[in-house]
N, CA and C atoms as a LAMMPS dump frame, in Angstrom:
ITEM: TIMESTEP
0
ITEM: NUMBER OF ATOMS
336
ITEM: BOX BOUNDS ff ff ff
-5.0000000000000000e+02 5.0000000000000000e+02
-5.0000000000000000e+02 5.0000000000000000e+02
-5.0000000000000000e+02 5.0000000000000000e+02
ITEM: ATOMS id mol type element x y z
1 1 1 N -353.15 -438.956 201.347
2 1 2 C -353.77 -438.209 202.436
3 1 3 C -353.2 -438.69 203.765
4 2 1 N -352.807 -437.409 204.855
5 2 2 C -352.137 -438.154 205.822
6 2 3 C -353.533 -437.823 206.768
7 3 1 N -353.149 -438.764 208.018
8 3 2 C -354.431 -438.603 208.971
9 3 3 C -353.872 -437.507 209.94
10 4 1 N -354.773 -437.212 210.316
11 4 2 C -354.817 -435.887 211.599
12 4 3 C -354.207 -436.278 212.924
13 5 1 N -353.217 -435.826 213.406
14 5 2 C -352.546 -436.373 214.627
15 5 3 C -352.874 -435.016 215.211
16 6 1 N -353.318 -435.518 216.907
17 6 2 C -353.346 -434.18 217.954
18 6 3 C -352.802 -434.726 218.857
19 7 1 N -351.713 -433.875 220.023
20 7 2 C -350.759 -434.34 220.344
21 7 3 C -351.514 -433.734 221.856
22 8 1 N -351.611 -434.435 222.359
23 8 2 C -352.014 -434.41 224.283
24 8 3 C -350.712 -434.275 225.091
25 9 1 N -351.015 -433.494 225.965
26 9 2 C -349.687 -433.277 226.683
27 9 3 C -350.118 -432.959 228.613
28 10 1 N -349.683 -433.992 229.357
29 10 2 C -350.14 -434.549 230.272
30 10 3 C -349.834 -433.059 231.282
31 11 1 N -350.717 -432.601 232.07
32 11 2 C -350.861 -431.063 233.003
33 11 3 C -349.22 -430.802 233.747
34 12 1 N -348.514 -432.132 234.13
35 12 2 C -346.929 -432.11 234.681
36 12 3 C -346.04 -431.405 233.359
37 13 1 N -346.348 -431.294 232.199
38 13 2 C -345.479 -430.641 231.419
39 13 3 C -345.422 -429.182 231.804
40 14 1 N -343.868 -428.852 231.952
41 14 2 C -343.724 -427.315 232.187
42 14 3 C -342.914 -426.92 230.799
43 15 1 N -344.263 -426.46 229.688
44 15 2 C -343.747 -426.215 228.329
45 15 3 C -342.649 -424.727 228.416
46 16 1 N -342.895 -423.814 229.885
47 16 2 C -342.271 -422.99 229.782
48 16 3 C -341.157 -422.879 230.4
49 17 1 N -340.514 -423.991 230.911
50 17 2 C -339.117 -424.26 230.953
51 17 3 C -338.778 -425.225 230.002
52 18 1 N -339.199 -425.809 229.415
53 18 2 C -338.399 -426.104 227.764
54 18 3 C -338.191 -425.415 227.005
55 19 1 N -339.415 -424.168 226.561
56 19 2 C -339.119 -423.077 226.074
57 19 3 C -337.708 -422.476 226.282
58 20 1 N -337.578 -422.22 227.686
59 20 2 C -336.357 -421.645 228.46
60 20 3 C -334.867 -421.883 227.802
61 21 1 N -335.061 -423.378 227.803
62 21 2 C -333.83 -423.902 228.083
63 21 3 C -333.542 -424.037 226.263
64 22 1 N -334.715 -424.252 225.302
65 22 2 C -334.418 -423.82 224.461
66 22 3 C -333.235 -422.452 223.368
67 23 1 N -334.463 -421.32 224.413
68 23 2 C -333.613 -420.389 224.055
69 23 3 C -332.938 -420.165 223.985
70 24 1 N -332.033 -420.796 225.966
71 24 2 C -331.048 -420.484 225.829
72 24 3 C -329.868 -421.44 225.962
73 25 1 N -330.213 -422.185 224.437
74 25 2 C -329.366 -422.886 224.025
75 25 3 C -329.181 -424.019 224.783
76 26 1 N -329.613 -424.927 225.437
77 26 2 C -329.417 -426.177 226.579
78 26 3 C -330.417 -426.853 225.907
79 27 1 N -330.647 -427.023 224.893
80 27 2 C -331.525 -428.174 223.956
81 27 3 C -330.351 -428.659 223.084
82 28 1 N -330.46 -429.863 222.876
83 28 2 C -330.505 -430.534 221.211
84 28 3 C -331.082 -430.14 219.989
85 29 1 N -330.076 -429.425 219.346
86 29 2 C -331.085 -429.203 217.818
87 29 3 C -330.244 -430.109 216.864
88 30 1 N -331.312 -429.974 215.951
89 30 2 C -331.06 -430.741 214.525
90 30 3 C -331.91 -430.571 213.52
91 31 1 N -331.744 -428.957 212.968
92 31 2 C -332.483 -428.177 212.045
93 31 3 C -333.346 -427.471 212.515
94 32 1 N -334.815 -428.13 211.912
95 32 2 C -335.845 -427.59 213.375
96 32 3 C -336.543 -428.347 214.135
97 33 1 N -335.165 -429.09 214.67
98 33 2 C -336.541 -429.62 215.454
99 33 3 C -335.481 -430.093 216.937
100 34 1 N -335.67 -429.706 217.893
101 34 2 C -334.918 -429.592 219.619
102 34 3 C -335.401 -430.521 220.385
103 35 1 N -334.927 -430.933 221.028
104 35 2 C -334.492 -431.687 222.276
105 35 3 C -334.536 -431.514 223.488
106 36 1 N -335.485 -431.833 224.222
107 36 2 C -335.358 -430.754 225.966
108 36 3 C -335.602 -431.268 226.817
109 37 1 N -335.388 -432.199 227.922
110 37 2 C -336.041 -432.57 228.687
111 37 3 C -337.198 -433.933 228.414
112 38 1 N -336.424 -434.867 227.609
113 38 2 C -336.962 -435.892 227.1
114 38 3 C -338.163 -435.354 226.291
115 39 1 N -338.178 -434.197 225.471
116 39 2 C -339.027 -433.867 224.416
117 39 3 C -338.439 -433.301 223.36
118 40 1 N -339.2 -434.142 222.304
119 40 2 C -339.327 -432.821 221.271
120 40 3 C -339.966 -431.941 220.441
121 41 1 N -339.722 -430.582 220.294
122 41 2 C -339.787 -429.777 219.541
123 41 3 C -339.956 -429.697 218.407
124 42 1 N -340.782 -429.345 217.302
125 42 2 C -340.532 -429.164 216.123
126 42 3 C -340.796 -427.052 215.774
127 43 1 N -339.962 -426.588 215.336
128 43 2 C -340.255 -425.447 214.882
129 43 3 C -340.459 -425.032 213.168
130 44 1 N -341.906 -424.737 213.485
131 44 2 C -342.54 -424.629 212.218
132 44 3 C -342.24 -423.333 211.863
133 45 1 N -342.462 -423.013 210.625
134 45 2 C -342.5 -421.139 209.872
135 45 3 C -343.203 -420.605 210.636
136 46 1 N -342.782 -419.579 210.325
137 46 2 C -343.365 -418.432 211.21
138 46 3 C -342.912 -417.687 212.707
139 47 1 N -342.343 -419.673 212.826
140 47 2 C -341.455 -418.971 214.618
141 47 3 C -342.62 -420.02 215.392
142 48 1 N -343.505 -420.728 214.897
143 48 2 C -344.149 -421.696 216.137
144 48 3 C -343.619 -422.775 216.181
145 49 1 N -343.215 -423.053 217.886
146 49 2 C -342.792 -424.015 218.628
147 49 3 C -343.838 -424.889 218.469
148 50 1 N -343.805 -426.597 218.165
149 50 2 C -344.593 -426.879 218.483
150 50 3 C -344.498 -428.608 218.99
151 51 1 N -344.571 -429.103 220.245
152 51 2 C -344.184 -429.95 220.747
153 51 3 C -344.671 -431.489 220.226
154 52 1 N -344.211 -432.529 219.922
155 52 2 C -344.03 -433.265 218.828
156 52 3 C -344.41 -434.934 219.778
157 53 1 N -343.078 -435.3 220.308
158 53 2 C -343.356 -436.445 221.022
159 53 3 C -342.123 -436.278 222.075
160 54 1 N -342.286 -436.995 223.152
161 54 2 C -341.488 -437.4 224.368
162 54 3 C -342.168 -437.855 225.192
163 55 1 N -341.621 -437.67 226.744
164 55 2 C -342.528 -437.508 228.141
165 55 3 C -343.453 -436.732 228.216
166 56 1 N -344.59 -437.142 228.893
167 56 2 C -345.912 -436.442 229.12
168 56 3 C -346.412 -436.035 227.911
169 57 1 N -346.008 -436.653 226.876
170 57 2 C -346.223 -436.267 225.14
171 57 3 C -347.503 -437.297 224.882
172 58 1 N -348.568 -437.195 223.915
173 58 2 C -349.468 -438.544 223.677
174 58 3 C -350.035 -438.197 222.343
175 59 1 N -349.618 -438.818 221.305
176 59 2 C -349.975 -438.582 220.255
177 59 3 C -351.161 -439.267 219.772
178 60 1 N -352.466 -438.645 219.563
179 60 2 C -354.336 -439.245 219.535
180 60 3 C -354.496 -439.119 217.493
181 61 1 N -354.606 -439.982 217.428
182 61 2 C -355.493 -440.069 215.989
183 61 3 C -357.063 -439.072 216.443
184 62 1 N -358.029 -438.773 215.344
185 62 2 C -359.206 -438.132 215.243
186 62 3 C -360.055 -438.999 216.455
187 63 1 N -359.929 -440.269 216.599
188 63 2 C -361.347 -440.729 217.053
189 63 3 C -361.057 -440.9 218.406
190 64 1 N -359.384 -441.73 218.439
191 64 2 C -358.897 -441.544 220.093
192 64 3 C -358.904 -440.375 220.652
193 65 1 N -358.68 -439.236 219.972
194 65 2 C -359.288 -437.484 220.663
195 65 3 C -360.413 -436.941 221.038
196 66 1 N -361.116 -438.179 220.368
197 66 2 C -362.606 -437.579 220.321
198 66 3 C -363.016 -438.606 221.593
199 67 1 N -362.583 -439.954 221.633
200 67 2 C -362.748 -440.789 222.907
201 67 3 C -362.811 -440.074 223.717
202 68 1 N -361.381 -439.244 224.263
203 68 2 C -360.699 -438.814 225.206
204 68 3 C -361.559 -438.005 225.859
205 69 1 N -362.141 -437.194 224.704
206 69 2 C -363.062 -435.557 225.333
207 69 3 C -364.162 -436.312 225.961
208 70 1 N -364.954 -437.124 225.182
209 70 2 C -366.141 -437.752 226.057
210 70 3 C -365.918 -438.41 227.461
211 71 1 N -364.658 -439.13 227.406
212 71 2 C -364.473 -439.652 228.964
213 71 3 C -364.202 -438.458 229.756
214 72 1 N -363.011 -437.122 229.184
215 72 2 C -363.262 -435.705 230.462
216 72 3 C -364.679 -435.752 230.537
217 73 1 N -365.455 -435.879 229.596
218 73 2 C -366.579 -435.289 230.066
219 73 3 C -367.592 -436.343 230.871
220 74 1 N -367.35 -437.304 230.497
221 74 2 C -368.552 -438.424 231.37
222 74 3 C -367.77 -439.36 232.196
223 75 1 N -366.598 -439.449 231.85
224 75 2 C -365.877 -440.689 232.694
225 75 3 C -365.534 -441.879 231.657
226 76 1 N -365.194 -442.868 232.379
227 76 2 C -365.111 -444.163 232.141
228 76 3 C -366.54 -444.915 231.881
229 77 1 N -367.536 -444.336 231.098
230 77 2 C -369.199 -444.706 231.877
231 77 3 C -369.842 -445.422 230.655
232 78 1 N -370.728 -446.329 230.673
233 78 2 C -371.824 -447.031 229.414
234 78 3 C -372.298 -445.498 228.832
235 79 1 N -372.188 -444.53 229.316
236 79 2 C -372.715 -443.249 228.236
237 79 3 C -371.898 -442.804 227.426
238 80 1 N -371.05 -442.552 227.857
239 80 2 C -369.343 -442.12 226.976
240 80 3 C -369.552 -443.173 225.885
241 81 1 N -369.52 -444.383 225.979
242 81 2 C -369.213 -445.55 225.408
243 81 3 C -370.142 -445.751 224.265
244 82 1 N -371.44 -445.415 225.148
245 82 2 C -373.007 -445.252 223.649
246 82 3 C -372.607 -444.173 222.745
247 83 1 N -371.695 -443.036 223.097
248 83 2 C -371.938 -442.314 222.138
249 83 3 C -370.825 -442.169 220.951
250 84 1 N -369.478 -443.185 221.738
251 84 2 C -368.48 -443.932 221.15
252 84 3 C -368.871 -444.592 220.238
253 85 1 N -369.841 -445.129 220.403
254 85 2 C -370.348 -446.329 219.799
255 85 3 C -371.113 -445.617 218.314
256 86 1 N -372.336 -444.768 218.744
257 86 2 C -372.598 -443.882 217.434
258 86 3 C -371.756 -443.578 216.605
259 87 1 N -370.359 -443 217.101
260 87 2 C -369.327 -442.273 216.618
261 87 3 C -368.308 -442.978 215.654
262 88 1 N -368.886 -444.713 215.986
263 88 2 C -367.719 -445.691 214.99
264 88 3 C -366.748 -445.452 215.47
265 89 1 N -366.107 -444.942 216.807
266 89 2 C -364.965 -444.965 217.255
267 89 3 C -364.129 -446.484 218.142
268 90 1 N -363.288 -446.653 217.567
269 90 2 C -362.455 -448.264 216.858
270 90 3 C -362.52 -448.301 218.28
271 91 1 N -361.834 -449.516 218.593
272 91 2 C -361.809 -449.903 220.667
273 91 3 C -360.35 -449.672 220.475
274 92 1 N -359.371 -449.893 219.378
275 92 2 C -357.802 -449.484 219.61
276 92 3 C -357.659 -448.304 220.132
277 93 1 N -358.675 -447.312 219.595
278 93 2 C -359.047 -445.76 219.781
279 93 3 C -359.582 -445.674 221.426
280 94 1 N -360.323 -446.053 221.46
281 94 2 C -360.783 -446.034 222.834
282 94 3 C -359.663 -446.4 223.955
283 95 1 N -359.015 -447.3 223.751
284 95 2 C -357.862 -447.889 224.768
285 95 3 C -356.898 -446.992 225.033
286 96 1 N -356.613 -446.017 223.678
287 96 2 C -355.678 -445.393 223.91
288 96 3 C -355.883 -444.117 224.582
289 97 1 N -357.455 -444.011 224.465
290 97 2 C -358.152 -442.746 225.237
291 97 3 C -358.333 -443.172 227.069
292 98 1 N -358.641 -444.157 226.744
293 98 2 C -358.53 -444.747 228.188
294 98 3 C -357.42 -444.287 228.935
295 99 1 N -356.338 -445.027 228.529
296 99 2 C -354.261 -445.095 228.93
297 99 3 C -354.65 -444.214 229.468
298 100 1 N -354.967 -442.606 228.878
299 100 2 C -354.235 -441.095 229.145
300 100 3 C -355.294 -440.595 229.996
301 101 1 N -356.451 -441.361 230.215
302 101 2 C -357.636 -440.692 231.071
303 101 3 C -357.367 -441.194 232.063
304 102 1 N -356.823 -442.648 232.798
305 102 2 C -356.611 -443.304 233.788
306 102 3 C -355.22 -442.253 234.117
307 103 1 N -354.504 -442.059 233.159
308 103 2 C -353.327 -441.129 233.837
309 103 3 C -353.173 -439.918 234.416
310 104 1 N -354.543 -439.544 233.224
311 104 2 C -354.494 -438.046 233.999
312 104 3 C -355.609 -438.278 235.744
313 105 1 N -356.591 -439.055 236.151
314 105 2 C -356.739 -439.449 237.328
315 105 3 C -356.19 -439.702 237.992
316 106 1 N -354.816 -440.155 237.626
317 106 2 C -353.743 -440.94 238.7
318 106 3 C -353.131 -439.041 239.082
319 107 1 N -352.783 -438.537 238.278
320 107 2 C -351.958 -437.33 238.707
321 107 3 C -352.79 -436.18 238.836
322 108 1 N -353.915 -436.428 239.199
323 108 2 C -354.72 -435.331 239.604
324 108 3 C -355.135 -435.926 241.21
325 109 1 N -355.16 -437.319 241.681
326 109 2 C -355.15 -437.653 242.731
327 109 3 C -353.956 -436.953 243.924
328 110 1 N -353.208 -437.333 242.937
329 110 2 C -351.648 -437.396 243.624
330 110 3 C -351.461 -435.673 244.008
331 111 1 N -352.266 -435.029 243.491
332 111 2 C -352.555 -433.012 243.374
333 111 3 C -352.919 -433.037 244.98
334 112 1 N -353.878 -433.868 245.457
335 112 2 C -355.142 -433.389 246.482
336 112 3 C -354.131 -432.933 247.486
């Protein structure tokens, strides 16, 4: 059994100029899976693009995803954390929900 990976991708990604440059041919391929702009691509059946790891890339196990949503939603706060805590969600999990929540604050500052 493999575990569930969900892949976060920080608001500075412009997926539709990788797309672009995909198309038209200014990627790295190597079967299916491209190269763009310090990312990559994997193209699954069917024809879906679907972005894998690089820059502004963050790959969350189940519980670090589930961290993540509670801090959008409460913050950095002892409430997030109580309900972390119900949730059996690991502190490796949490840290890594942290990283990408402190980041996305840093570049939503830097917006104003």
């Amino acid at each position: 059994m493999h575990s569930v990976v969900n892949t976060v991708a920080m608001p500075w990604v412009d997926f539709g100029e990788d797309l672009e440059a995909i198309l038209s041919g200014h990627a790295i391929r190597d079967g299916n899976r491209f190269v763009v702009n310090g990312r990559e691509y994997l193209l699954e059946g069917g024809g879906r693009l679907c972005p894998t790891v690089g820059e502004g890339l963050y790959q969350l196990g189940r519980g670090a995803y589930r961290a993540l949503g509670w801090y959008n939603a409460l913050g950095l706060t002892g409430l997030a954390e109580t309900q972390l805590d119900q949730q059996l969600v690991r502190e490796d999990e949490r840290d890594a929900a942290r990283q990408i929540w402190l980041a996305l604050q840093a570049w939503r500052q830097g917006q104003r």
